[in-house]
N, C-alpha and C positions, 0 to 999 in steps of 0.2 A: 315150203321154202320159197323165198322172191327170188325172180328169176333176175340176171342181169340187167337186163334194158330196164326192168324195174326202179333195182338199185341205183343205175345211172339217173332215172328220172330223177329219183329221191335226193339223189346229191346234188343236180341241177337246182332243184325246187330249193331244198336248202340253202344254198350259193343265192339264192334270189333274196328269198328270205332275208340272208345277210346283207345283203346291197341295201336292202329296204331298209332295213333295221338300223344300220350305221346311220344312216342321214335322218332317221327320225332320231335316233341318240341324240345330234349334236342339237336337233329341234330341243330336245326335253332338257338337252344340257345350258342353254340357252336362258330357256325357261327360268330353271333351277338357278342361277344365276342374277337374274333377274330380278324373281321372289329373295332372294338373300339381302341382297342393295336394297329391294324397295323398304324390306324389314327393320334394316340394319341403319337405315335414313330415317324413314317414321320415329323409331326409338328416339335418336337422336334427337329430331328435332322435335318432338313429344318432352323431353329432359328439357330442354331447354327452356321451353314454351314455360312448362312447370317450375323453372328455377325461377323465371321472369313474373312469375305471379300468376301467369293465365289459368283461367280453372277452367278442367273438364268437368263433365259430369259421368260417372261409372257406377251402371248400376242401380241408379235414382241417388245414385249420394255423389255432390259435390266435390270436388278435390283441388284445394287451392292452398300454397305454397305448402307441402306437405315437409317435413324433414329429410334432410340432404342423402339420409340412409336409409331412407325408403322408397328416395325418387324411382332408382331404374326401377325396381319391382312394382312400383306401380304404372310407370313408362310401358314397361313390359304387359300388363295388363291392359292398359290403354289399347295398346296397339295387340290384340290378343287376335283380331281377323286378320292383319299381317302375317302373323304366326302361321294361322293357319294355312294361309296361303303357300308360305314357304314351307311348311311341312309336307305340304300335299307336289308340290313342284320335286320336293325331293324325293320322295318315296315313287312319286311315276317314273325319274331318273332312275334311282337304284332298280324298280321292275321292271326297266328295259333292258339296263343293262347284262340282269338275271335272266330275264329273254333270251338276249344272243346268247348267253352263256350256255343256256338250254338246247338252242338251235345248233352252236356249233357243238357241241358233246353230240350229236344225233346225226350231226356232219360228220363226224370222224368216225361212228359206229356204222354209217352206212358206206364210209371208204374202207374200213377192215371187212367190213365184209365183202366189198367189191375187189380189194384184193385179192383174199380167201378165194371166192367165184372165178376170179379168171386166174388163179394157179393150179387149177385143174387142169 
């Protein structure tokens, strides 16, 4: 069984843990953010590009003035390393967040038991 000065270590350590964690959050929230806009701008101006006549190339095949209901999806294609980017921006958000989620749950189990310990 951990002795006391243990468990306080542990909940220190944790309490740091946290500190750390929240300011890197708002890094990754940031981020996330960021990748969204840059995604959400590309697209657009990708549709337009393509309304306007400009062709990419996707693939080895050409793409020029394609039909009006098919632009986003292939806008969206266009811009697929966008995507990616903001899929990966989002998914380190939500695994930080599950982080602290993690830390604080192991905060609260080494303060019941620091309670328990000193009502002895």
């Amino acid at each position: 069984m951990m002795e006391i000065i243990e468990i306080a270590e542990e909940i220190e350590r944790h309490i740091k843990l946290l500190e750390v964690g929240r300011k890197d959050l708002q890094r990754r929230s940031d981020k996330r953010a960021d990748a969204i806009g840059a995604y959400e701008k590309q697209i657009g101006i990708t549709m337009m590009k393509l309304k306007n006549g400009i062709s990419f190339i996707l693939e080895d095949v050409e793409i020029i003035n394609p039909p009006t209901t098919t632009t986003e999806k292939i806008a969206r294609a266009i811009c697929f390393k966008e995507k990616i980017d903001m899929e990966k921006a989002d998914t380190e958000y939500k695994l930080a967040v599950k982080g602290l989620d993690c830390i604080q749950a192991e905060l609260n189990g080494y303060q019941s038991i620091n309670r328990h310990l000193s009502s002895k």
